[in-house]
C-alpha positions in Angstrom: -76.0 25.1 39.3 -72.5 25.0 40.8 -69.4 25.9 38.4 -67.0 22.8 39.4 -63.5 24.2 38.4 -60.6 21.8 37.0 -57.1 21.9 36.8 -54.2 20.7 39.0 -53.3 21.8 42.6 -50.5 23.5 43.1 -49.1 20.3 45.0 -50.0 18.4 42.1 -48.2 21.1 39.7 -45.2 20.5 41.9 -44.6 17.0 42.1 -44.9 16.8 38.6 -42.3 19.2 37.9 -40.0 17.5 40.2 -40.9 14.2 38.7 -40.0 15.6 35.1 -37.1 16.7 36.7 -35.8 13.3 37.8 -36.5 12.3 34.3 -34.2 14.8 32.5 -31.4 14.5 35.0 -31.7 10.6 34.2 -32.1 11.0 30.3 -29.5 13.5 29.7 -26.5 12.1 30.6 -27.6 9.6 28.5 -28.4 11.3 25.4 -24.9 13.1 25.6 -23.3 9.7 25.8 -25.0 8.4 22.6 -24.6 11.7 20.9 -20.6 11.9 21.7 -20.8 8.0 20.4 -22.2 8.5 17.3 -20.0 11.4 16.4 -17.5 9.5 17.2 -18.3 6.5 15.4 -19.4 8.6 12.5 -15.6 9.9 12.0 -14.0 6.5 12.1 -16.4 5.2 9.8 -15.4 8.4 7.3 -12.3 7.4 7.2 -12.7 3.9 6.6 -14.7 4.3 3.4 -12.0 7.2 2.3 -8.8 4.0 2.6 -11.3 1.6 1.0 -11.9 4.6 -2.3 -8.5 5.3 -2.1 -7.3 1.6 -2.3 -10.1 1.2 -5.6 -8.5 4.8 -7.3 -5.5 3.6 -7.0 -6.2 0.9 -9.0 -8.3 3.0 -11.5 -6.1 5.1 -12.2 -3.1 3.3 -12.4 -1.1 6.1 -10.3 -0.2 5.8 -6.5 -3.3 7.2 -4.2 -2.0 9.1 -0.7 -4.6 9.7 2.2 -2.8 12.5 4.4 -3.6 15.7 6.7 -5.1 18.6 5.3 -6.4 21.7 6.8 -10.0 22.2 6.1 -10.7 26.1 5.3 -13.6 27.6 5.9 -15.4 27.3 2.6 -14.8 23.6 3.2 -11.9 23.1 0.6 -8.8 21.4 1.6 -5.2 22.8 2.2 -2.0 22.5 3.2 -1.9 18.7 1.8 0.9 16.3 4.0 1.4 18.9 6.7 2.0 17.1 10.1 0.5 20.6 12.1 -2.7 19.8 9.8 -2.9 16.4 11.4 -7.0 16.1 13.2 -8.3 19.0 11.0 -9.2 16.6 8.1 -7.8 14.2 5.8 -7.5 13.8 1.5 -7.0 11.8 -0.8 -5.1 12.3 -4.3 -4.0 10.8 -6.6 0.2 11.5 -7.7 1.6 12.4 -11.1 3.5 10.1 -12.8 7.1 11.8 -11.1 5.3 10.1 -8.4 7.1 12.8 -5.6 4.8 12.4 -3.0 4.4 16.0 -2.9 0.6 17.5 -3.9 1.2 19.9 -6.8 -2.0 21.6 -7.7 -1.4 21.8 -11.4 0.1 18.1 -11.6 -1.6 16.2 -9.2 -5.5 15.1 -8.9 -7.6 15.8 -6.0 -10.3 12.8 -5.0 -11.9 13.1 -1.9 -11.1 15.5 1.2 -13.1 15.0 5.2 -13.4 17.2 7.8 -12.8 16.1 11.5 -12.4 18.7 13.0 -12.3 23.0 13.4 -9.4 24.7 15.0 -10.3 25.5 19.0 -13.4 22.8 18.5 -12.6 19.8 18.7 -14.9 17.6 18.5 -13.0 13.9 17.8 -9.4 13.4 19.2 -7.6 10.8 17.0 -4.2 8.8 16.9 -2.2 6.5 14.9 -0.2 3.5 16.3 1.7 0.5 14.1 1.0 -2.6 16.2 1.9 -6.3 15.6 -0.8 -8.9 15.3 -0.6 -9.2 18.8 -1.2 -5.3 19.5 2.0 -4.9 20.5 3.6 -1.8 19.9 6.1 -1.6 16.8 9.0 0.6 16.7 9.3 3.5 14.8 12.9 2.1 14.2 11.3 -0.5 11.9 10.5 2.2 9.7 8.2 5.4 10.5 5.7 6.9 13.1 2.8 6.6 10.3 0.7 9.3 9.3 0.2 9.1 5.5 -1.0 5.7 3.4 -0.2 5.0 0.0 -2.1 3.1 -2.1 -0.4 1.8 -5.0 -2.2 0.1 -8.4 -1.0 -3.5 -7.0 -3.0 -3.2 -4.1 -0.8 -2.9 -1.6 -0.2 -0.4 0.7 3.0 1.2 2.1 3.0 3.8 5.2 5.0 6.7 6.0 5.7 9.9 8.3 5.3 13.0 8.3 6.7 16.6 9.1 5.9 20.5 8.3 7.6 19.5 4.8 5.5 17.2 3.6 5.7 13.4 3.4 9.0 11.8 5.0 11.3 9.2 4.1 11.1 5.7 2.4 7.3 4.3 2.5 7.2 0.6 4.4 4.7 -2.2 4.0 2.3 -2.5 6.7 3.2 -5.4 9.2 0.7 -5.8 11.6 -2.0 -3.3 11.6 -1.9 0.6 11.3 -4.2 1.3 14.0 -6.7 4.2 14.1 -8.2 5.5 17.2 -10.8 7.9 17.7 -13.1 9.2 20.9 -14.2 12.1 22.4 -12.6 15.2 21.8 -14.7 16.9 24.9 -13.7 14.0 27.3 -11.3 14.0 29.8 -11.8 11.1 32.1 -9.7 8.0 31.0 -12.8 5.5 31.4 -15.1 8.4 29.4 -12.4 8.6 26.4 -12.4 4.6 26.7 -16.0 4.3 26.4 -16.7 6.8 23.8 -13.6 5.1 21.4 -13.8 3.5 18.2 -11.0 1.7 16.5 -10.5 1.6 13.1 -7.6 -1.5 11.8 -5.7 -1.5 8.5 -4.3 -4.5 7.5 -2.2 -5.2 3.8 -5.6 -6.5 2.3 -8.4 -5.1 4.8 -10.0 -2.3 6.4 -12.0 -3.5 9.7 -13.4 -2.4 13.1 -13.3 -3.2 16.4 -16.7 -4.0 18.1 -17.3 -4.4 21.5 -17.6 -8.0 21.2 -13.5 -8.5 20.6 -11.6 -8.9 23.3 -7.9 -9.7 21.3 -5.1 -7.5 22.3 -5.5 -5.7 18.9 -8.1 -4.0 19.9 -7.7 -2.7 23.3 -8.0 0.8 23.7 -4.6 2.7 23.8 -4.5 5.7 26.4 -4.2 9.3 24.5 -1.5 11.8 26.2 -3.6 14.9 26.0 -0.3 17.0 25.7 0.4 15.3 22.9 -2.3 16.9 21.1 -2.2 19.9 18.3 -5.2 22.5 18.1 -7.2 19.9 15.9 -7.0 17.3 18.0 -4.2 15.5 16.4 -2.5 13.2 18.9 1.0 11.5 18.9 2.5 9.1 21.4 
């Protein structure tokens, strides 16, 4: 009786190679695009629950509640609280003693909650802050401050300020308009690639929201980061 051998030809072997090829050059593009999305997403949605805790602590504990910059070490505990070159590493929130200095004192003043965005020389999520009117039109930082600290204060409300290597800056101001967070790729380079990878995060006196790809107001249009503009964690300015 004749053996009858199986298996595939090496023609066969060869188109399906090249076929699985075709595949993976399709599908991974793809995959990278989701992935960079949800990382993305991920970070603006970190800081949206850390403002909506800080707004209910501040109420809780009676005291004023300050989400700011931090440098996250490598054991994964925050430092250098309110330091503007910390600005993209990660942000914390504490809660202030009642001298109420807006400066983070170890022995006075209570730790809460501290994220991590991003490691020096990886950055993984490039972020920026703008004050805009209802509209989305820009607003000054003559009207008060270039924000990069909230305050969350037992009344509910919140009040904004800057930031330098000291520490917080100035008089805090209510917000007026929306304190607008933006986040997208940190890997990205192409204007339409950071557009598309972006999530925006709006803060409002009384809410925290987002901006889904559904709303077309001038809110939530996608503001163009200046790359140069950008520390070694990703922390960008305008």
């Amino acid at each position: 009786m004749k053996n009858i051998q199986k298996g595939f030809t090496l023609i066969e072997l060869m188109v399906t190679i090249a076929i699985m090829a075709i595949m993976m050059a399709i599908a991974i593009p793809n995959l990278s695009e989701w992935v960079a999305k949800r990382r993305v997403a991920a970070a603006a949605e970190k800081v949206a629950n850390m403002i909506r805790f800080g707004r209910s602590e501040a109420a809780r504990l009676n005291r004023p509640v300050y989400l700011c910059p931090v440098q996250i070490r490598k054991d994964g505990n925050p430092n250098g609280y309110c330091k503007a070159e910390n600005e993209g590493s990660g942000l914390a929130l504490w809660a202030d003693a009642e001298s109420n200095d807006k400066k983070y004192q170890r022995n006075t003043d209570q730790p809460l909650r501290a994220i991590i965005l991003n490691k020096a020389g990886d950055v993984r999520i490039r972020s920026q802050i703008l004050n805009v009117n209802y509209s989305g039109g820009s607003i000054s930082a003559s009207n008060g401050v270039n924000t990069k600290v909230l305050a969350f204060l037992p009344d509910g409300s919140i009040r904004r300020y800057g930031l330098d290597s000291n520490g917080i800056t100035g008089t805090g101001y209510p917000i007026s308009g929306y304190v607008k967070y933006e986040f997208t790729d940190g890997q990205a380079r192409e204007v339409e690639i950071l557009k598309r990878r972006s999530a925006i995060l709006l803060v409002s006196g009384s809410q925290v929201s987002f901006c889904d790809s559904s709303n077309t107001s001038a809110v939530c249009e996608y503001t163009d980061f200046d790359i140069t503009k950008c520390n070694a964690y990703g922390g960008c300015s305008k």
